[in-house]
C-alpha positions as CSV (number, residue, x, y, z in Angstrom):
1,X,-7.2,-8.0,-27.5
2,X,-10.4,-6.3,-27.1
3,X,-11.9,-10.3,-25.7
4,X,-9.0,-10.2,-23.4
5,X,-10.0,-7.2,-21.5
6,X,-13.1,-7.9,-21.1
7,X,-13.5,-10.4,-18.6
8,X,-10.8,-8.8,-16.8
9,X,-13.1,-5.7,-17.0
10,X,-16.1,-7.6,-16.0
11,X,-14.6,-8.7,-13.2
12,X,-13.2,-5.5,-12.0
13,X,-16.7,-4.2,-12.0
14,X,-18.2,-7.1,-10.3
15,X,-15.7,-6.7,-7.4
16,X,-16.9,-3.0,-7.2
17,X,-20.3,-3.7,-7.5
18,X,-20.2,-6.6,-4.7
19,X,-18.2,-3.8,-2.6
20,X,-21.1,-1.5,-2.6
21,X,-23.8,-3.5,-2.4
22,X,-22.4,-5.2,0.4
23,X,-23.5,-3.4,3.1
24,X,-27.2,-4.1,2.4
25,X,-26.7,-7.6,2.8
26,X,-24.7,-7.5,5.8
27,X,-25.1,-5.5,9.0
28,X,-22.0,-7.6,10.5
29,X,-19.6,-4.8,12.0
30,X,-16.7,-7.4,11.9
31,X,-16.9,-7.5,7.8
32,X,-17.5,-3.4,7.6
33,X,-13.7,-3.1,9.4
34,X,-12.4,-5.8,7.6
35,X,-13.0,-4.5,4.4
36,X,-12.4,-0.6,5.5
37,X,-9.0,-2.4,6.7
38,X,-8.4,-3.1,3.4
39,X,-9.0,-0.3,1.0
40,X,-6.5,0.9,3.4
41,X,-3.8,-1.6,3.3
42,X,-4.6,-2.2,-0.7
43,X,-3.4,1.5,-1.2
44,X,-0.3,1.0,1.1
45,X,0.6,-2.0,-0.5
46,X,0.1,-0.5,-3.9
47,X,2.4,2.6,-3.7
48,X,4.5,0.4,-2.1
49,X,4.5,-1.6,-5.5
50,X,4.9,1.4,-7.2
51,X,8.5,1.9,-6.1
52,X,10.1,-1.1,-5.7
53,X,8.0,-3.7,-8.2
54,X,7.9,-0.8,-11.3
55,X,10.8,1.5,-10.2
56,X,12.9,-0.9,-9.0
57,X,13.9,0.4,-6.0
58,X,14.3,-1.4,-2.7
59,X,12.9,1.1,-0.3
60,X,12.0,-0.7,3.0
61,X,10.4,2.1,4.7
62,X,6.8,2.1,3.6
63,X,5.0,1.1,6.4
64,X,7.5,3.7,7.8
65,X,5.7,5.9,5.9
66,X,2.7,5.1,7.0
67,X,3.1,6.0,10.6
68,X,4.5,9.2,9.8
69,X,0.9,10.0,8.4
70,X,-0.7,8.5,10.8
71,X,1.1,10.3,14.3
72,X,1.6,13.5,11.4
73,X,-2.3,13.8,11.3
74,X,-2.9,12.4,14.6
75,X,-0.9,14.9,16.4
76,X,-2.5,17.9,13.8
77,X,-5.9,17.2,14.8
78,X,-5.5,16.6,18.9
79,X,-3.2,20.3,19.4
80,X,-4.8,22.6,16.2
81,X,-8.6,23.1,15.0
82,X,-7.2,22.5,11.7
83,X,-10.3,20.4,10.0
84,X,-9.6,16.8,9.9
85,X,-9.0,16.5,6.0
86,X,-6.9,19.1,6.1
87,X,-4.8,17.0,8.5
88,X,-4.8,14.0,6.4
89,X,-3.5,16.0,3.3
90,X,-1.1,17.5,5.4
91,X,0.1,14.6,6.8
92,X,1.0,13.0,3.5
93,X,3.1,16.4,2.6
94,X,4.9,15.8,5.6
95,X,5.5,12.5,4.8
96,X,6.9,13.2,1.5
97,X,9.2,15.8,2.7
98,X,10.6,13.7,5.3
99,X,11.0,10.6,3.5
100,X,12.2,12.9,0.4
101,X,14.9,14.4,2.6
102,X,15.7,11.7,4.3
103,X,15.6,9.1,2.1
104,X,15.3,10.1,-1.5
105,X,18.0,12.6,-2.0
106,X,20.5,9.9,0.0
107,X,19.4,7.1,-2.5
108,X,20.3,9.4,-5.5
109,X,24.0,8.1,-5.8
110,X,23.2,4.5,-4.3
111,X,21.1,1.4,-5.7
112,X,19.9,-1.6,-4.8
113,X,20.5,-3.6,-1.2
114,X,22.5,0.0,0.0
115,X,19.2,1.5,-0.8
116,X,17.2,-1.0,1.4
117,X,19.4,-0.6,4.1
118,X,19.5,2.9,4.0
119,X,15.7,2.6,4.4
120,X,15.8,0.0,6.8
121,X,17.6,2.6,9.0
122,X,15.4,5.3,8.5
123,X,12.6,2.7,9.7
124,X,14.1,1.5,12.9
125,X,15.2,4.6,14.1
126,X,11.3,5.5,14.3
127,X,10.6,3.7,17.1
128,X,13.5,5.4,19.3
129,X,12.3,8.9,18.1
130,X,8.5,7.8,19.5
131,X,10.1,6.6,22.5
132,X,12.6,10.0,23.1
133,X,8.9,12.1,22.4
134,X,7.0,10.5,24.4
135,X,5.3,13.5,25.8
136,X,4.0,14.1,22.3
137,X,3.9,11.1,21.0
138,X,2.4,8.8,23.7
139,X,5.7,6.3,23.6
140,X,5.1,2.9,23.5
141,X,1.4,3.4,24.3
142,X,0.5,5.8,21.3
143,X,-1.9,8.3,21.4
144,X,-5.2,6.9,21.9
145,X,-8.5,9.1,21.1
146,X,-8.0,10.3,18.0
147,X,-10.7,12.0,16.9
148,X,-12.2,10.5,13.6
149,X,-13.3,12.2,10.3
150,X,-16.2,14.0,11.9
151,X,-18.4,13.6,15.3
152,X,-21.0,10.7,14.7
153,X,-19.1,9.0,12.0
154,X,-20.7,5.3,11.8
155,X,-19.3,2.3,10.2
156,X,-20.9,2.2,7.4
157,X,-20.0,5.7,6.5
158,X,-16.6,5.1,7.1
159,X,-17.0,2.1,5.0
160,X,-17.9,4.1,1.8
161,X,-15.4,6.9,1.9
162,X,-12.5,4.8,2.7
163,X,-13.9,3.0,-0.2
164,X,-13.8,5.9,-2.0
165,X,-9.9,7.3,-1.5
166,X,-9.3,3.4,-1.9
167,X,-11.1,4.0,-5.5
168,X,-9.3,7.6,-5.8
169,X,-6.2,6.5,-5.0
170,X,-5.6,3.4,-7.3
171,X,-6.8,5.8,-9.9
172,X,-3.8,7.6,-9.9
173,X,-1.4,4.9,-9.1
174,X,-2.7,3.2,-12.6
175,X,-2.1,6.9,-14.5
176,X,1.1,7.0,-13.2
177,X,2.0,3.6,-14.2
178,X,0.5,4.3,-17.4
179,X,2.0,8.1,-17.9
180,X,5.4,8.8,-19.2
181,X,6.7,8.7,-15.3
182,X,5.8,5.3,-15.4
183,X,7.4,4.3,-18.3
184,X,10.4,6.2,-17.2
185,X,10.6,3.9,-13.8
186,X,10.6,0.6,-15.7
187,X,13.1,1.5,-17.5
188,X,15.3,2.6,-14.7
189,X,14.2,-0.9,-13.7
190,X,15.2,-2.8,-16.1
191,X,18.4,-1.0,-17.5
192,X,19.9,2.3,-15.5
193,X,22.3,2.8,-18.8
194,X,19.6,2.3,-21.7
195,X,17.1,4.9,-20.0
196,X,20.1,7.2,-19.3
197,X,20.7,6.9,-23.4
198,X,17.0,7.7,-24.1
199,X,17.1,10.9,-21.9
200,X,15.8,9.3,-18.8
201,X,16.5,11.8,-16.1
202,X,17.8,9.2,-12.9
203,X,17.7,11.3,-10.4
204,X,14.5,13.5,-10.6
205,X,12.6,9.9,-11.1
206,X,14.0,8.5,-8.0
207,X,13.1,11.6,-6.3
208,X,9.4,11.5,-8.4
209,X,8.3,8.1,-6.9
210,X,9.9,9.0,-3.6
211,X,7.7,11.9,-3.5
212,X,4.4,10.1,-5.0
213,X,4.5,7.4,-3.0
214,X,5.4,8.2,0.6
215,X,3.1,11.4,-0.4
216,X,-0.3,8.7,-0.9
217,X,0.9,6.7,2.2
218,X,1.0,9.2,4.0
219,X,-2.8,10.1,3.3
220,X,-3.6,6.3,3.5
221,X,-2.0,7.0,7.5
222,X,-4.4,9.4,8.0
223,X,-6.9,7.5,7.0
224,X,-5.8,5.0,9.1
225,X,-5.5,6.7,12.4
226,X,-8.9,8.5,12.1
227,X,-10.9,5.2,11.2
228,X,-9.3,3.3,14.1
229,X,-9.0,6.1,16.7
230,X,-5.3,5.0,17.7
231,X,-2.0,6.0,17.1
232,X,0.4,3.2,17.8
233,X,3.8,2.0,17.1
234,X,2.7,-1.5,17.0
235,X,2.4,-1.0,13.3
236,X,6.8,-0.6,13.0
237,X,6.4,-4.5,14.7
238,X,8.5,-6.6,11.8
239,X,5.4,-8.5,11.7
240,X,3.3,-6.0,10.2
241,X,6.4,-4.9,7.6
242,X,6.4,-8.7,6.4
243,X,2.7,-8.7,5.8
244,X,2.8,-6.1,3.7
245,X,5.5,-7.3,1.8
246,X,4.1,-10.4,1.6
247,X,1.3,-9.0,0.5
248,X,3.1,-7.2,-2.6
249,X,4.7,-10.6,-3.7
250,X,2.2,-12.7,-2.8
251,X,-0.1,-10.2,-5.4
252,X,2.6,-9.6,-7.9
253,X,5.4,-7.3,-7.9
254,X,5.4,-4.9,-10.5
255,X,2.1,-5.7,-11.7
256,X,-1.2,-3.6,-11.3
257,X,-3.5,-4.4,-9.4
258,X,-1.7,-6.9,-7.9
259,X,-1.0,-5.1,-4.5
260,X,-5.2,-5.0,-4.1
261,X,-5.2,-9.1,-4.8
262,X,-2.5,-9.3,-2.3
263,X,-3.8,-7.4,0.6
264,X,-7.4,-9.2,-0.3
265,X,-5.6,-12.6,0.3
266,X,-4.0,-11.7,3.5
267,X,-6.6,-9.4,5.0
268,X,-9.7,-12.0,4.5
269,X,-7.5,-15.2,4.2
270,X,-5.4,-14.4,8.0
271,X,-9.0,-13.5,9.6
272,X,-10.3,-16.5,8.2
273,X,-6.6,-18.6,9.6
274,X,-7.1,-17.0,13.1
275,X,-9.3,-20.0,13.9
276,X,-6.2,-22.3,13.7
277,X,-4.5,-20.5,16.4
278,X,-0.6,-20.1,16.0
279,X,-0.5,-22.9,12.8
280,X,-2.2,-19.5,11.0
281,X,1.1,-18.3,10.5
282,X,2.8,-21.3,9.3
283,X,-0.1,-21.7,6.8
284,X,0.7,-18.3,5.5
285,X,4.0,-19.0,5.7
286,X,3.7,-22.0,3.4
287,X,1.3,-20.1,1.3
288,X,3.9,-17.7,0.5
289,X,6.6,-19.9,-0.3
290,X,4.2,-21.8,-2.7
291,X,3.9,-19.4,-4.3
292,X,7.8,-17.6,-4.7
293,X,8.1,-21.2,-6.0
294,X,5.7,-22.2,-8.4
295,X,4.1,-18.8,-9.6
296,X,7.1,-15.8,-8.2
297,X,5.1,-13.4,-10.3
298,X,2.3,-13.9,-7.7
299,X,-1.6,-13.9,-8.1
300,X,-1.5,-11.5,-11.3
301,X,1.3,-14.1,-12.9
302,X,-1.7,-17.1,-12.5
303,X,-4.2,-14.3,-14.2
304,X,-2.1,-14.1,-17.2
305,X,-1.3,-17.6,-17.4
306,X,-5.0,-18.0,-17.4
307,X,-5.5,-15.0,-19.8
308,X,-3.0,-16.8,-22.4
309,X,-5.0,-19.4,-22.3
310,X,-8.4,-18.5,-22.8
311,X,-6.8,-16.7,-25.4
312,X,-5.6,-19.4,-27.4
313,X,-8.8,-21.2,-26.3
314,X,-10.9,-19.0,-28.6
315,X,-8.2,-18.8,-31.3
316,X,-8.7,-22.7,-31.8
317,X,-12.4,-22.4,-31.9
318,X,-12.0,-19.3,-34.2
């Protein structure tokens, strides 16, 4: 047990290291947003996973959530003097009340595909609600200028502390998977009537992972909007909701951290597609069904394959 961990481990620490050293061996602005772009989307992506691959609930409204953070905090720092963090934080409260009220309590007496579309809903109406306050909200243009974390912010600075919530944040995504909240979402998961027999409380975990992860979406929208200076609604296009669940499945639903390995692919892998022109998305495309097909568990289903292997490599040889 102790071998399998440890390349997994090693691995994990290379990635981080490679992360941190990277800006001394690159001065490329280009690769500084990419990868700020996705500590970002790796957190979304993650929390994300968090409800629907370990609770097993079929929320649709992340991204949703997301620009509810991002126009929350947006909004906070253009009309108040409210420091910029502040903002942030309280955009991701905001978020979680809304999509708590809105959402959660709703879903307490439904499951499954009524849960999705009840979500679904609460998505598309967003755009009409931008568009009805457009004299806060910019409309269909957004709200452009948003000031960033503070005055003469540089790349590279950026860079490291959206490295660090990215590091933050997954942090406590893993402790919740591994706390007792966790344990109690898998097995609403898996079987609603067993984990109501073992004292599982349904509706105050539905509400829980509600709460948690529109709450750290949120935050990862404020992030968002202060890095790139633009609040837009571009990002409630269906194209950016099927990247980030193809990013999910692509990584591995329900597995940790499979939402980083799947924002990874489609963050570096579609930059590095864009020189195909408009076969980049049937190349993605085809990458995704590949996989549903031959490995639905996604990247983190070929790591244990792999892990199961070495494994029994070294038991022959022991």
């Amino acid at each position: 047990m102790q071998n399998r961990l440890n390349w997994k481990m090693l691995t994990v620490l290379a990635g981080l290291v490679m992360i941190v050293v990277l800006p001394v061996f690159t001065s490329s602005p280009y690769i500084i947003h990419l990868f700020s772009v996705f500590f970002i989307w790796s957190v979304v992506v993650s929390n994300w996973n968090l409800i629907m691959g370990y609770a097993g609930i079929w929320s649709m409204a992340n991204v949703a959530f997301l620009v509810i953070g991002c126009y929350t905090s947006a909004l906070l720092s253009l009309h108040t003097g409210i420091p910029i963090w502040i903002c942030i934080l309280l955009g991701g409260l905001i978020t979680m009340l809304v999509a708590t009220l809105f959402i959660g309590l709703p879903s307490l007496r439904l499951r499954g595909i009524y849960i999705a579309l009840l979500s679904m809903i609460f998505a598309n109406t967003l755009p009409d609600i931008l568009k009805i306050t457009r004299h806060t909200t910019g409309g269909s243009m957004g709200l452009p200028e948003i000031p960033p974390l503070f005055e003469g912010i540089t790349p590279l600075q950026s860079y490291y502390i959206n490295f660090i919530c990215f590091l933050v944040l997954l942090a406590v995504v893993y402790w919740i998977i591994r706390s007792k909240s966790g344990l109690a979402f898998m097995a609403l998961r898996d079987s609603h009537e067993m984990a109501a027999a073992l004292g599982v409380n349904e509706y105050q975990e539905k509400l829980k992972v509600f709460a948690i992860s529109s709450f750290m979406t949120g935050i990862a929208g404020g992030l968002y909007v202060h890095y790139t200076g633009v609040a837009s609604p571009d990002l409630l296009y269906i194209s950016t909701f099927l990247m980030a669940i193809a990013m999910m499945v692509v990584g591995g639903m329900g597995r940790f951290p499979g939402g980083v390995l799947g924002a990874a692919l489609f963050v570096f892998g579609g930059e590095w597609l864009r020189m195909f022109g408009i076969v980049r998305l049937t190349i993605m495309g085809g990458l995704i069904c590949l996989f549903i097909l031959f490995s639905p568990g996604g990247i983190m289903e070929i790591v244990e394959r792999f892990d199961n292997r070495l494994s029994r490599f070294r038991n022959s040889q022991g």
